[in-house]
C-alpha positions as CSV (number, residue, x, y, z in Angstrom):
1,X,10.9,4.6,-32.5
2,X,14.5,3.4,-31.5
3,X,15.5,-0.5,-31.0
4,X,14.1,-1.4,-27.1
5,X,10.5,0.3,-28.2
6,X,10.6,-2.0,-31.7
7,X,11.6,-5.2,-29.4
8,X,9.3,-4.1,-27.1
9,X,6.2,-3.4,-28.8
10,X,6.7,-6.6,-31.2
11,X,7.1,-8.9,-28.1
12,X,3.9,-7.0,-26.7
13,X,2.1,-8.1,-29.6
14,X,3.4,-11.5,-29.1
15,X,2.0,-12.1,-25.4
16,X,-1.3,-10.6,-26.7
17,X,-1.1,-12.8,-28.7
18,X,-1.1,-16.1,-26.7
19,X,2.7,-17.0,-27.7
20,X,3.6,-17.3,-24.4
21,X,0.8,-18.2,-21.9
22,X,0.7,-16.5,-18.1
23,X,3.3,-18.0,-16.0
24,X,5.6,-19.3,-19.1
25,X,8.9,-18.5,-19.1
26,X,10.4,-16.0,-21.8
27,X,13.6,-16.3,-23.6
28,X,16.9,-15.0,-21.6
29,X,18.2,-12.1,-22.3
30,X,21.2,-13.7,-23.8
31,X,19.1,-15.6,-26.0
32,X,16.9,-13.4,-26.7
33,X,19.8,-11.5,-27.8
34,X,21.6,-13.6,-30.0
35,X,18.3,-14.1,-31.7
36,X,17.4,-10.7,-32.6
37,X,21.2,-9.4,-32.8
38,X,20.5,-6.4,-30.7
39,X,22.9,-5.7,-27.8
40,X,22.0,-7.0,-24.1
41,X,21.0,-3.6,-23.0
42,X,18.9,-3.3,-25.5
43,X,17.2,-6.3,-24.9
44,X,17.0,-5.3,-21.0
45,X,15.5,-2.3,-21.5
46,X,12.8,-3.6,-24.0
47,X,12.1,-6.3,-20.7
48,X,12.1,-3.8,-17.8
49,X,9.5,-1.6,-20.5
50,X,7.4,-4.5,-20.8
51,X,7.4,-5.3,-17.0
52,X,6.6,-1.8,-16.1
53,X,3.6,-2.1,-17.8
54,X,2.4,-5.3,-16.4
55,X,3.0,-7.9,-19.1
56,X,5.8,-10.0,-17.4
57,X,7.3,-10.2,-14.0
58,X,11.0,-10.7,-13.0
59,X,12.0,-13.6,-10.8
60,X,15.0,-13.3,-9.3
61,X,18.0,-15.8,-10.1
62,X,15.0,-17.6,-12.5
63,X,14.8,-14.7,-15.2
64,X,11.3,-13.0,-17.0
65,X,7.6,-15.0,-17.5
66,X,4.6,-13.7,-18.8
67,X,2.5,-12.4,-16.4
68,X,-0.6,-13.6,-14.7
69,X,-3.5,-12.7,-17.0
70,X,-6.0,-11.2,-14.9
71,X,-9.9,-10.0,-15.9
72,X,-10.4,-6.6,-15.7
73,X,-14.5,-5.8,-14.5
74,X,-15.4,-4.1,-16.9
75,X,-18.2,-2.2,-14.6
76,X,-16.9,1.4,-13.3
77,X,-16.0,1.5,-9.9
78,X,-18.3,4.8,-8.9
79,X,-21.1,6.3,-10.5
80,X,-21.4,8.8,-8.3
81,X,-20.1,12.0,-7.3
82,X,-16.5,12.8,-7.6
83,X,-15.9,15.3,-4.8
84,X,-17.9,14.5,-1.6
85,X,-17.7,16.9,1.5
86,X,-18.5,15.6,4.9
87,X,-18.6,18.0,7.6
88,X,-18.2,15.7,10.5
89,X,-16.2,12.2,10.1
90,X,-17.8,9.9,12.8
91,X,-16.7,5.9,11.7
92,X,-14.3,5.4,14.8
93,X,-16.6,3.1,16.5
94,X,-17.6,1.2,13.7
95,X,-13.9,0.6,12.6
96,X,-13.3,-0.4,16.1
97,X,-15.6,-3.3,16.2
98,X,-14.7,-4.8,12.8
99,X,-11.1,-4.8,13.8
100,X,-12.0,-6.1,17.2
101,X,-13.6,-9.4,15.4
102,X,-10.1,-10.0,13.5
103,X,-8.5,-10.5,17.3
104,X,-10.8,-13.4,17.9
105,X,-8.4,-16.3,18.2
106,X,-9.3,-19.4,15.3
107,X,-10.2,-16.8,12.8
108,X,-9.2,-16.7,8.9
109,X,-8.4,-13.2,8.6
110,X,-9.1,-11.9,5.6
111,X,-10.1,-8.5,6.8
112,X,-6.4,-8.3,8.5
113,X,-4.4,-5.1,7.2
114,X,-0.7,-6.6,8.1
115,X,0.8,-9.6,6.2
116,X,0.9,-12.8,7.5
117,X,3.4,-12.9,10.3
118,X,5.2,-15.5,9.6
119,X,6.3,-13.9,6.3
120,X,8.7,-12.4,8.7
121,X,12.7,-12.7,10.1
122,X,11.3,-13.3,13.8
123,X,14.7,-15.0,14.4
124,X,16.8,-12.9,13.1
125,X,15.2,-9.7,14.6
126,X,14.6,-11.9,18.2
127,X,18.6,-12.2,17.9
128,X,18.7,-8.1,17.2
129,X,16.4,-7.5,20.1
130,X,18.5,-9.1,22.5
131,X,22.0,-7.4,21.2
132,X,21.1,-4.4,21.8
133,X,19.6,-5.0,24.8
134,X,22.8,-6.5,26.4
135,X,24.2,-3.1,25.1
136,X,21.7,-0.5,26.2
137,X,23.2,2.5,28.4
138,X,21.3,4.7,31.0
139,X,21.6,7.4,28.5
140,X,20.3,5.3,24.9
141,X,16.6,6.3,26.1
142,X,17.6,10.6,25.7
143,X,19.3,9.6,22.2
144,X,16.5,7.6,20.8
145,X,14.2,11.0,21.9
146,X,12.6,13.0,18.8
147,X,14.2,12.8,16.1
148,X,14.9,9.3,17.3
149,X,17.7,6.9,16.8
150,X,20.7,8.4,14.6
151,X,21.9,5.4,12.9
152,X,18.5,4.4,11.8
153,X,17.9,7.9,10.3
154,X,20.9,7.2,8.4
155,X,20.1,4.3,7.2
156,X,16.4,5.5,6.4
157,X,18.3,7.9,4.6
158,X,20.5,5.8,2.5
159,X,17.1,3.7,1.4
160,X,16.1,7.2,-0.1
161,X,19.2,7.7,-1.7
162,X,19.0,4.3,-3.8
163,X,16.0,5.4,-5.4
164,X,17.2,8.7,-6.3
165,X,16.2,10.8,-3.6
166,X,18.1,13.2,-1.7
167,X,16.9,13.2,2.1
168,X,19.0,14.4,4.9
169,X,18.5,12.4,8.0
170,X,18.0,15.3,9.9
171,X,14.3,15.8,8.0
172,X,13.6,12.3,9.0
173,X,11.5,11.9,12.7
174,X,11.6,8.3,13.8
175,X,7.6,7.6,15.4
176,X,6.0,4.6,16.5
177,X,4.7,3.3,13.0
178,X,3.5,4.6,9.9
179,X,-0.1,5.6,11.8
180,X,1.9,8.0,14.8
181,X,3.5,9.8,11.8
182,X,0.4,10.3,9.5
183,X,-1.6,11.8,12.8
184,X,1.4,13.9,13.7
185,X,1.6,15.4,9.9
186,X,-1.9,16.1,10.0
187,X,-1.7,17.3,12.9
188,X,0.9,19.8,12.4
189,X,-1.0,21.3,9.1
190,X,-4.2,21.7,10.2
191,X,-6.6,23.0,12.6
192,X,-9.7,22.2,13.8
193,X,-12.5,22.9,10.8
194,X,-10.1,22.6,8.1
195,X,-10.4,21.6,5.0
196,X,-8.6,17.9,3.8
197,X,-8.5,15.8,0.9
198,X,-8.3,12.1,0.7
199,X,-9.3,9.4,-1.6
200,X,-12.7,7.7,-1.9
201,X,-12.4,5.2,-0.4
202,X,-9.3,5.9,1.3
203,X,-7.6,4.3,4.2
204,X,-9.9,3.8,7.5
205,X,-6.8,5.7,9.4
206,X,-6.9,8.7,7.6
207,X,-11.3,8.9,8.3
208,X,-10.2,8.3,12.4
209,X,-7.9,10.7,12.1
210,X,-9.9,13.6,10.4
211,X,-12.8,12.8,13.3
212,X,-10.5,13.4,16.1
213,X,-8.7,16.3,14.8
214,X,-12.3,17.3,13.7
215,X,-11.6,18.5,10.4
216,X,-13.3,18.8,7.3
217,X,-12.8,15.7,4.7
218,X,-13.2,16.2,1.0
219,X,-13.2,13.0,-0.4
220,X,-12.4,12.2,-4.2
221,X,-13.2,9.3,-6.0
222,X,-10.9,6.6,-6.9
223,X,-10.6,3.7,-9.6
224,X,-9.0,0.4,-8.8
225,X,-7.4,0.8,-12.5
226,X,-5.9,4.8,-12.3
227,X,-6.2,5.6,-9.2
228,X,-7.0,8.7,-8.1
229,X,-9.7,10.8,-10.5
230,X,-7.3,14.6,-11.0
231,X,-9.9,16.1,-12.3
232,X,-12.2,15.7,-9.9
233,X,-9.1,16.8,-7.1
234,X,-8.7,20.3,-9.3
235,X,-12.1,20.8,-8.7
236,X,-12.0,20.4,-5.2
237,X,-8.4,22.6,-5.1
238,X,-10.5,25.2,-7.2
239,X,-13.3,25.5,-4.9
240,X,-12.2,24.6,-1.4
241,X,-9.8,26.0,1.1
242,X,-7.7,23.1,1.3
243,X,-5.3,22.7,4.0
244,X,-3.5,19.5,3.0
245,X,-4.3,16.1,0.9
246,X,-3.3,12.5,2.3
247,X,-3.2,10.1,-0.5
248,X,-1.8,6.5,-1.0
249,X,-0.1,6.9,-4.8
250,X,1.5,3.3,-4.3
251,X,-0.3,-0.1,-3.7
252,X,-3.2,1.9,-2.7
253,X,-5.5,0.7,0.5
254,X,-8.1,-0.8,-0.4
255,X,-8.1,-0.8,-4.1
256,X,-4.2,-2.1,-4.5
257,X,-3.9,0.1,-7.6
258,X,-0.8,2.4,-8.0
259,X,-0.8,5.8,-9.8
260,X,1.3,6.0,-12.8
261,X,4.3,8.1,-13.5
262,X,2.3,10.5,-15.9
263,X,-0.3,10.9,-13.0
264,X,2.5,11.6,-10.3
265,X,3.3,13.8,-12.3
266,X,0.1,15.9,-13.1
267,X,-0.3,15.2,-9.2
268,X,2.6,16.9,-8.3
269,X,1.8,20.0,-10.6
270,X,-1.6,20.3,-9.0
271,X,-0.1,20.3,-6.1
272,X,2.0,23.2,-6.7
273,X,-0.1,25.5,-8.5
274,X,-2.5,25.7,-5.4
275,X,0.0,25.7,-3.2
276,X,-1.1,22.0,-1.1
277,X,1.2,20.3,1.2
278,X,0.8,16.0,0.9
279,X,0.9,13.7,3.7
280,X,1.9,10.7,1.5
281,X,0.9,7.6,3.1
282,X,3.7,5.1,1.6
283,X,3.8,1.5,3.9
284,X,3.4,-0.6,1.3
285,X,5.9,0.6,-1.0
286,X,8.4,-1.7,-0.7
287,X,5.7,-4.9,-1.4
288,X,6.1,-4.6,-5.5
289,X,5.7,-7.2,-7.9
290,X,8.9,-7.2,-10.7
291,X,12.9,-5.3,-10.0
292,X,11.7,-1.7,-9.4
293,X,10.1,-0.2,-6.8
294,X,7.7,2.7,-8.2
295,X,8.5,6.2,-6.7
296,X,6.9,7.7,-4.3
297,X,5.7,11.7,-5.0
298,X,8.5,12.9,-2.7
299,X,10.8,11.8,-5.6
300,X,8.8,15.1,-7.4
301,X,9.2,17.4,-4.1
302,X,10.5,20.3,-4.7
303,X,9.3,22.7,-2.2
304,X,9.8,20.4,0.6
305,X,5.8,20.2,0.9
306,X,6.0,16.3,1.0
307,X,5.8,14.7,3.8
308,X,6.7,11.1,2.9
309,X,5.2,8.5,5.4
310,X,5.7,4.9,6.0
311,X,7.4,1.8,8.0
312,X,8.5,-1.1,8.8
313,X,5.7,-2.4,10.3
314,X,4.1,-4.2,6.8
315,X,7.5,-5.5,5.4
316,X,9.8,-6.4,8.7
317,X,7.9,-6.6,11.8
318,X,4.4,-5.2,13.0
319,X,5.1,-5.8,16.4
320,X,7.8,-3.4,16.9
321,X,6.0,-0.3,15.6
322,X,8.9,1.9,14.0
323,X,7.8,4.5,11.0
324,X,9.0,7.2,10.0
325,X,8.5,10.5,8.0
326,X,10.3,13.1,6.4
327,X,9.0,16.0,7.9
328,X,11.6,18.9,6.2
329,X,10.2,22.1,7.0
330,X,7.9,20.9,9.5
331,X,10.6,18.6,11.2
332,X,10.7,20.7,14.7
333,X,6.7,21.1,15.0
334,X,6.6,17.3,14.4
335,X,9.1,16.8,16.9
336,X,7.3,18.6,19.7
337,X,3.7,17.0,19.1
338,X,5.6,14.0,19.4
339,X,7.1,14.8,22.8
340,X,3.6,16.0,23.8
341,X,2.0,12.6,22.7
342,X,3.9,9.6,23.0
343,X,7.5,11.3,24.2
344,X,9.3,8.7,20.9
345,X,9.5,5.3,19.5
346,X,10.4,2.7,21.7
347,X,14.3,3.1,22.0
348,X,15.2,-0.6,22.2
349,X,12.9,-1.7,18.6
350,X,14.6,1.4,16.9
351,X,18.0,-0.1,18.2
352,X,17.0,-3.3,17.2
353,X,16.0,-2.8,13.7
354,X,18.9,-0.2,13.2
355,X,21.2,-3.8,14.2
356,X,19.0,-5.6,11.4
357,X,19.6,-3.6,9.0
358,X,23.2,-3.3,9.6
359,X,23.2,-7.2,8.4
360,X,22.4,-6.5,4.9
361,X,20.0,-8.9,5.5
362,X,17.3,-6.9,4.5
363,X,16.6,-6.9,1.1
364,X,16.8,-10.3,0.8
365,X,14.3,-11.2,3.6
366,X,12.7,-8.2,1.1
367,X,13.0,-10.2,-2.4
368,X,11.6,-13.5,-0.9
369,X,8.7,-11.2,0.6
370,X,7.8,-10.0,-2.1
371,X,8.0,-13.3,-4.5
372,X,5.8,-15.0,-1.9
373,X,3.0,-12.1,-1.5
374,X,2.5,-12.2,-5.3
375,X,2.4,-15.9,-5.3
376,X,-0.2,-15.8,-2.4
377,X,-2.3,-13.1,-3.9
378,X,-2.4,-15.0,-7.3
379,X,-3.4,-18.5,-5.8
380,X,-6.3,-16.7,-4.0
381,X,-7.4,-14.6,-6.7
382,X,-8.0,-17.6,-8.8
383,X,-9.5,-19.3,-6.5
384,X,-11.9,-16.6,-5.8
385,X,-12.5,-15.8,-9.5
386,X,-13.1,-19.9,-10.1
387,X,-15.7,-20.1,-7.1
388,X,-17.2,-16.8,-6.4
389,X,-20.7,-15.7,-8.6
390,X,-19.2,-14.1,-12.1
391,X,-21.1,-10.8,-11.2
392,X,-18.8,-10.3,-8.5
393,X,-16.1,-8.4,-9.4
394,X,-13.0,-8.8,-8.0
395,X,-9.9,-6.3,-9.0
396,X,-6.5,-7.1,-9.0
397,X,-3.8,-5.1,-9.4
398,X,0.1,-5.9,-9.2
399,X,1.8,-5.2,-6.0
400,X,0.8,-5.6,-2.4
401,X,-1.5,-7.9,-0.7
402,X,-5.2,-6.4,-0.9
403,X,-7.7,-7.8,-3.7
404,X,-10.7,-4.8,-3.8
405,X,-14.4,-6.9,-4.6
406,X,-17.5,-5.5,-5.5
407,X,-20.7,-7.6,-5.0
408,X,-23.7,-7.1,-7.8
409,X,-26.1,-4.1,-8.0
410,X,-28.1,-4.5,-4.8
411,X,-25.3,-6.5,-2.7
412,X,-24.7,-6.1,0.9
413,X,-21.0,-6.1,2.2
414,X,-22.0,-5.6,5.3
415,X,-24.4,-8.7,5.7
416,X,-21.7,-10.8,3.8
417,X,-19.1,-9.8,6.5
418,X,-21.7,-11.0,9.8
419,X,-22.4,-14.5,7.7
420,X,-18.6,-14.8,7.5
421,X,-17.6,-13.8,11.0
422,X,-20.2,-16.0,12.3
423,X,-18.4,-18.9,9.9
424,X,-15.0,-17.7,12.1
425,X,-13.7,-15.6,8.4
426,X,-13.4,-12.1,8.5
427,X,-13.2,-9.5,6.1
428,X,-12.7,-5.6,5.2
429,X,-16.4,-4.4,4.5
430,X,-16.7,-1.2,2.4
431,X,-18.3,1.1,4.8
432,X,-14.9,0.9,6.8
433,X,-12.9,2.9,4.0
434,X,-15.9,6.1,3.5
435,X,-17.8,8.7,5.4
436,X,-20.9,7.7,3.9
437,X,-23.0,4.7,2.0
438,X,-20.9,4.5,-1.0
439,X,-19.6,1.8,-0.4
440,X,-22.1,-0.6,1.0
441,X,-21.2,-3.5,-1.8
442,X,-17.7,-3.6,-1.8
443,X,-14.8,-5.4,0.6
444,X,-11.5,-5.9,0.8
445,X,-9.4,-9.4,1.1
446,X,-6.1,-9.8,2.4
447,X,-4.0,-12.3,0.2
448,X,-1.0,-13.1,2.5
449,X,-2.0,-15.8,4.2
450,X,-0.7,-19.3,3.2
451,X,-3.2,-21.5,0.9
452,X,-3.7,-24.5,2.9
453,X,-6.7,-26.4,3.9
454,X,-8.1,-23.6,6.3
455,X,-7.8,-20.9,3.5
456,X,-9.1,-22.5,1.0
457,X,-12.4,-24.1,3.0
458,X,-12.6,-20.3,3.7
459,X,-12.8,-19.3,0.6
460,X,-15.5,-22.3,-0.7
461,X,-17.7,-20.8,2.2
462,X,-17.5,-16.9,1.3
463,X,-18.7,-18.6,-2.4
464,X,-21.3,-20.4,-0.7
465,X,-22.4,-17.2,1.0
466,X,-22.3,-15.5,-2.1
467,X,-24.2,-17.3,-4.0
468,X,-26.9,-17.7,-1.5
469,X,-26.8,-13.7,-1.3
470,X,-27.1,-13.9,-5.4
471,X,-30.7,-16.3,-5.0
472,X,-31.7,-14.4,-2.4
473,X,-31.9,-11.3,-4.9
């Protein structure tokens, strides 16, 4: 064991221990230094060891605390079966009321899947909007067609390169959000009757989009601890015909969890010996909690059989609907379903967050995102765990903005969700993220929005409801 393990492991043992309570902070790096006579690197790596596995957080310009101790439920989030085929996906309609509700003006909207709006640089990209619209030439609508705007691609690219990823912005196909270039993907590898694998439960957008494309949807189980179960996806690569998989291996939707490197890893192998493209569904990969972003699995492509998805719409701006994805071998047939479709991405919001970015603005607006989600998500999280029943569970896991809940043995998410619309709250019921039942006593909670009065009245009257649910039992 060299010096940063040593460091690391003793000051492990030390948080374990109580020495430093959640949210105090830890000694600098100088100090710590000086006190243990290592070197400074070695003290920063034994920090960045200890924040990748969850026991402190970095704040920027403030330096390293312990992080926010957080129960783990210690009941199993699915005691059923781990592969589940469904021939026919039909949940459109339902999916299409609940998100209906969350439009209703006066709501808290818990159930919401974007951030709170005001997290972002309106101003700034307002200002961006209008340059470029002073600019615009007749001929800026043909340049902005499939792939879609050059200089974005670029600069798309360049955000690969800093994490160590070599993408040519001529695999990159600009689309109208992170959705537009998950449908065209799927499109483009499959055809009607085909076999896919997602996650149980997975993304509502990913069930929509199996049912129109009517495909076949293998769905594997999923903990909101480790993610995704691989031995119950070898099963289903050893005895299906699998066309493709679309998986969510960072801040995962619903459960918030995020595979780790190891499981990337075995992913990735899987992958490869069966010879399975991914879709990988990546939006929320810039929302982490600490200094480093977790890879994605195209960082392991080496085939070109990733097709990396995500956006701009859950860290910038929702609004103006620009995604992404890097197609590579499949970059031309994604190109021509998109001209079939929707023709391209609006050509003034790719110009105008191609002029945002220019700013360098970016990751800053970034950092203070990010410091502000985790703040949010914490506040509400202990609310929830200080007022809710203690038989509901409630998961949390760093990174994001979702908190997954499951109600006791016997619970009904469903009737929890009309007793909190009809209190003008809404919320992400399980059936919304499976093909079947599994789900019925589990939701979803979105933790972006601002504590204030309104949110935290909201949350006394989901406890009230869920105690009432608990007597009524």
């Amino acid at each position: 064991m060299n010096k940063f393990e040593q460091l690391a492991h003793q000051m492990r043992e030390q948080l374990q221990a109580g020495i430093w309570q959640p949210g105090e902070k830890l000694p600098s790096l100088r100090e710590k230094a000086v006190h243990s006579g290592l070197s400074l690197m070695t003290v920063l790596h034994a920090y960045q060891w200890l924040e990748s596995q969850g026991l402190i957080v970095s704040r920027p310009q403030s330096g390293y605390y312990a992080a926010p101790r957080v129960q783990a439920p210690p009941v199993p989030l699915d005691k059923g079966k781990a592969v589940q085929l469904t021939a026919q996906v039909d949940v459109n309609a339902f999916i299409f009321d609940v998100l209906q509700a969350s439009r209703v003006p006066g709501v808290v909207p818990f159930g919401s899947a974007f951030p709170d709006p005001r997290l972002f640089p309106q101003r700034q990209l307002t200002r961006s909007l209008a340059t470029v619209a002073r600019r615009m030439q007749p001929d800026n609508a043909v340049d902005n067609l499939p792939p879609g705007n050059e200089r974005l691609r670029m600069q798309v690219a360049q955000r690969y390169a800093l994490q160590g990823i070599s993408v040519s912005p001529d695999e990159i196909v600009i689309t109208s959000g992170a959705l537009e270039s998950l449908n065209l993907s799927l499109q483009a590898l499959t055809r009607p009757g085909d076999y896919v694998v997602v996650e149980s439960p997975t993304f509502y957008g990913a069930l929509q989009a199996i049912e129109r494309l009517r495909l076949k949807a293998i769905a594997v189980t999923a903990s909101p601890q480790t993610g995704l179960d691989l031995d119950a996806l070898q099963q289903a690569l050893r005895d299906y015909p699998i066309r493709v998989c679309w998986l969510m291996s960072n801040f995962h939707n619903p459960l918030g969890c995020t595979l780790s490197w190891e499981k990337k890893q075995r992913l990735a192998e899987l992958l490869q010996q069966y010879q399975v493209p991914l879709i990988e569904d990546d939006v929320y990969g810039e929302l982490y909690t600490g200094t480093h972003r977790p890879l994605p699995m195209k960082a392991l492509d080496r085939q070109g059989d990733v097709l990396h998805c995500s956006s701009f719409s859950k860290n910038l701006v929702a609004g103006f609907r620009v995604g992404w994805v890097t197609a590579g071998r499949w970059t031309e047939r994604i190109q021509r379903l998109q001209l079939m479709s929707t023709l391209s991405a609006s050509a003034p919001m790719q110009l105008a967050v191609a002029d945002y970015l220019a700013t360098s603005s970016y990751d800053s607006h970034l950092r203070r995102l990010r410091r502000t989600l985790e703040q949010r998500k914490y506040r509400i999280y202990q609310a929830m765990r200080t007022h809710f029943p203690a038989a509901v569970d409630i998961y949390y896991a760093d990174g994001g903005y979702f908190l997954w809940l499951a109600l006791p043995e016997g619970g009904d998410s469903m009737a929890l969700y009309r007793q909190a619309l009809a209190q003008g709250i809404t919320l992400a019921p399980g059936r919304m993220f499976t093909t079947g039942d599994k789900f019925e006593r589990y939701f979803r909670i979105n933790t972006s929005l601002e504590w204030n009065d309104r949110t935290e009245k909201a949350v006394l009257t989901l406890a009230e409801l869920l105690h009432q649910q608990r007597s009524d039992h």
